[in-house]
C-alpha positions in Angstrom: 82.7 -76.0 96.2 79.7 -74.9 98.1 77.3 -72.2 96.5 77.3 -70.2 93.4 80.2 -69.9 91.2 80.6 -66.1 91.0 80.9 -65.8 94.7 84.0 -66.0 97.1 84.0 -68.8 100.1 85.4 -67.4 103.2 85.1 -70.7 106.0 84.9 -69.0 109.2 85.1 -72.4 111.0 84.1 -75.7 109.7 83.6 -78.6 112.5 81.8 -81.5 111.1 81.7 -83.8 113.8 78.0 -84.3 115.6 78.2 -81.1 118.5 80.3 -79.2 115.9 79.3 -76.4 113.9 80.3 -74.6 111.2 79.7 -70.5 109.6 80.6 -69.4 106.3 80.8 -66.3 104.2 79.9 -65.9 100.5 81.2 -62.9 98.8 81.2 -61.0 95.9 82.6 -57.2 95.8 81.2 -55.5 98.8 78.1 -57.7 99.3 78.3 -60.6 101.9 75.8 -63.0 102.9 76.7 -65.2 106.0 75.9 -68.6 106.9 75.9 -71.0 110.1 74.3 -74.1 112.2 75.4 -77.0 113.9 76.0 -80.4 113.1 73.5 -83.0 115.2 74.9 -86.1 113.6 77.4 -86.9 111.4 77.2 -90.4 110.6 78.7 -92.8 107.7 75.7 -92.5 106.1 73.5 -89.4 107.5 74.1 -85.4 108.3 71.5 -83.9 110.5 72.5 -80.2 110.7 71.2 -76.8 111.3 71.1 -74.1 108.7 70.6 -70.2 109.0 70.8 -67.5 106.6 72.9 -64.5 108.8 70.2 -62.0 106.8 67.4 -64.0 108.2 68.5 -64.9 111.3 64.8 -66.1 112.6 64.6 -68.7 109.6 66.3 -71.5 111.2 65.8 -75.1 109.2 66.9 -78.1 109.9 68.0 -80.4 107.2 69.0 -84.1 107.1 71.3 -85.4 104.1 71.3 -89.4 103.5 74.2 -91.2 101.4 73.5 -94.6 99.7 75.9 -96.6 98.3 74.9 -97.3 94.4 78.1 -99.4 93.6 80.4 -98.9 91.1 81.9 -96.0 93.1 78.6 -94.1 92.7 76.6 -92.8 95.7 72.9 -91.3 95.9 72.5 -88.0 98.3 69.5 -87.2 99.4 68.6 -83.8 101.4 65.6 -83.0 103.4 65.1 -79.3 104.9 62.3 -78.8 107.3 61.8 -74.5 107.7 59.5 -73.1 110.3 56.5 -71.6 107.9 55.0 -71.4 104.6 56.8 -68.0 104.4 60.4 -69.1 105.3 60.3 -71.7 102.5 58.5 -69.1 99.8 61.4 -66.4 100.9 64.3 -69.3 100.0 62.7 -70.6 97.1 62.7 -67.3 95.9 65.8 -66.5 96.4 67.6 -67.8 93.8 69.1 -70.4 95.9 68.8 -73.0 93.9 71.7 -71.9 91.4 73.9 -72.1 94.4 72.7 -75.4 95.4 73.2 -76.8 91.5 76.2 -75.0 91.3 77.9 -76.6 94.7 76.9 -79.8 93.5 78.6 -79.5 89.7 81.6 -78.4 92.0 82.1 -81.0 94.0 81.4 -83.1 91.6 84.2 -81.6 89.2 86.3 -81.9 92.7 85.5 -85.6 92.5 86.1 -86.0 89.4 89.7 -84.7 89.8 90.4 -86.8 92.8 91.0 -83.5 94.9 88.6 -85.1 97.2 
């Protein structure tokens, strides 16, 4: 569910529990672009976790993702990423990232939908 459609999910490990962490691999032929950080806080409500591209292993953020109850089975997410430099953010904005990001949320959405979840 998480990233771009055309790419493979490997889960390397996957500890989301506040002190766990979690690395991941996306793939697609013979390109692979890793993923890690750890989980501060994981909350009813509230995520605070680490997040650093393996190809850019400098550019940690840190990023803090907020459920709210809507009703009616609905839920509002909210993320906030906080990067190091002007630079770090221009580099993932232009990155393309942002399909991935749409993409993962379509998917679990779909997931939801389906009940798999």
């Amino acid at each position: 569910w998480l990233g771009p459609r055309d790419l493979t999910m490997t889960i390397d490990r996957w500890d989301a529990r506040t002190g766990g962490e979690y690395r991941y691999v996306h793939s697609r032929g013979d390109e692979e672009y890793g993923f890690h950080g750890c989980f501060h806080e994981v909350g009813a409500n509230r995520i605070v976790q680490t997040f650093t591209f393996e190809g850019y292993p400098d550019g940690v953020s840190l990023e803090t993702i907020t459920f709210t109850d809507l009703g009616d089975g609905r839920t509002k997410l909210e993320a906030f990423s906080i990067v190091d430099s002007f630079a770090a953010r221009d580099m993932m904005l232009a990155s393309g990232m942002e399909t991935g990001v749409e993409q993962g949320y379509e998917q679990i959405e779909e997931l939801l939908a389906e009940g798999a979840l």
